[in-house]
C-alpha positions in Angstrom: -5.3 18.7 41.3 -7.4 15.7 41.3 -5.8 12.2 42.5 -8.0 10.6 39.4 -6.2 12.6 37.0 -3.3 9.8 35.2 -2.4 10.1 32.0 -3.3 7.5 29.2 -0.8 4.3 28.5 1.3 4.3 25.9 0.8 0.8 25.6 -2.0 -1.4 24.3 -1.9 -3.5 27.1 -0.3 -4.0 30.8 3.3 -5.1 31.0 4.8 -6.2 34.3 8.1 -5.5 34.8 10.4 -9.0 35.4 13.5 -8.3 37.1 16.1 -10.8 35.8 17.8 -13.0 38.7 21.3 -14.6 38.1 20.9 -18.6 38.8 19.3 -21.7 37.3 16.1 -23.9 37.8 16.1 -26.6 39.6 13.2 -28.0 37.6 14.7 -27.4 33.9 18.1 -26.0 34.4 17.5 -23.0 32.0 19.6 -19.7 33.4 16.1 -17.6 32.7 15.1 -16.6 36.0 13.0 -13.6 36.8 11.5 -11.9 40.0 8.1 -10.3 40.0 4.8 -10.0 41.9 2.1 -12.4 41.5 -1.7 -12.7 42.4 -3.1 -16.1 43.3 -4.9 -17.6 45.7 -3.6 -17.0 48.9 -3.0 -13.1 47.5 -0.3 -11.1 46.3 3.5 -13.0 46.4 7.2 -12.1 45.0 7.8 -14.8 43.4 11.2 -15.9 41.5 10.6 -18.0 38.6 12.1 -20.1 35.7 10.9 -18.2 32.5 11.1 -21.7 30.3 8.9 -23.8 32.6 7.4 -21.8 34.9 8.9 -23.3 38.0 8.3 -21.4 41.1 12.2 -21.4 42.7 11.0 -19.0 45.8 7.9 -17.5 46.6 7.1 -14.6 49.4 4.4 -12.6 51.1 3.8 -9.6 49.4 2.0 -6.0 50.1 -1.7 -7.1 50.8 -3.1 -4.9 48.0 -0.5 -5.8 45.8 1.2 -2.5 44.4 -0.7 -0.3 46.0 0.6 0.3 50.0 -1.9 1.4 52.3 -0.1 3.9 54.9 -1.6 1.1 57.9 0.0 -1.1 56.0 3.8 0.8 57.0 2.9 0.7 60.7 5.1 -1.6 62.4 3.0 -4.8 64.1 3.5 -7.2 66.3 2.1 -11.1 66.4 2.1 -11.5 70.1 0.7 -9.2 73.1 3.0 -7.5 75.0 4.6 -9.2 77.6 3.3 -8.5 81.5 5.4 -8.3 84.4 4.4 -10.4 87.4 3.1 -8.4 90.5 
């Protein structure tokens, strides 16, 4: 079986899922808040936003490729070189 094989949408364009989030905006004060992945400049983010004005009340690093995870990107990394011992 090919990994190019997916089946054709249903729908006539993309929808992104927006998971609802209890709280309200800090900007507005509307109780429509909504979590989902975003694409801007500094690349993909989870952000958590007011659906009335748009206000961004938090925003995180997301997977570098967005929704697609490479397997180097599961490989646990760390910042700093490991520390030597003193001879």
């Amino acid at each position: 079986m090919s990994n190019f094989v997916y089946q054709r949408p249903e729908d006539l364009y993309p929808v992104q899922q927006k998971e609802p989030v209890a709280g309200v905006c800090s900007a507005c004060g509307a109780e429509e808040l909504a979590r989902y992945p975003v694409l801007s400049e500094g690349g993909w983010f989870m952000v958590v936003k007011c659906q009335v004005c748009l206000h961004s009340e938090s925003r995180e690093k997301w997977n570098r490729l967005g929704h697609i995870v490479l397997h180097t990107d599961t490989i646990p990394h760390h910042d700093d070189p490991p520390e030597r011992t003193p001879r």
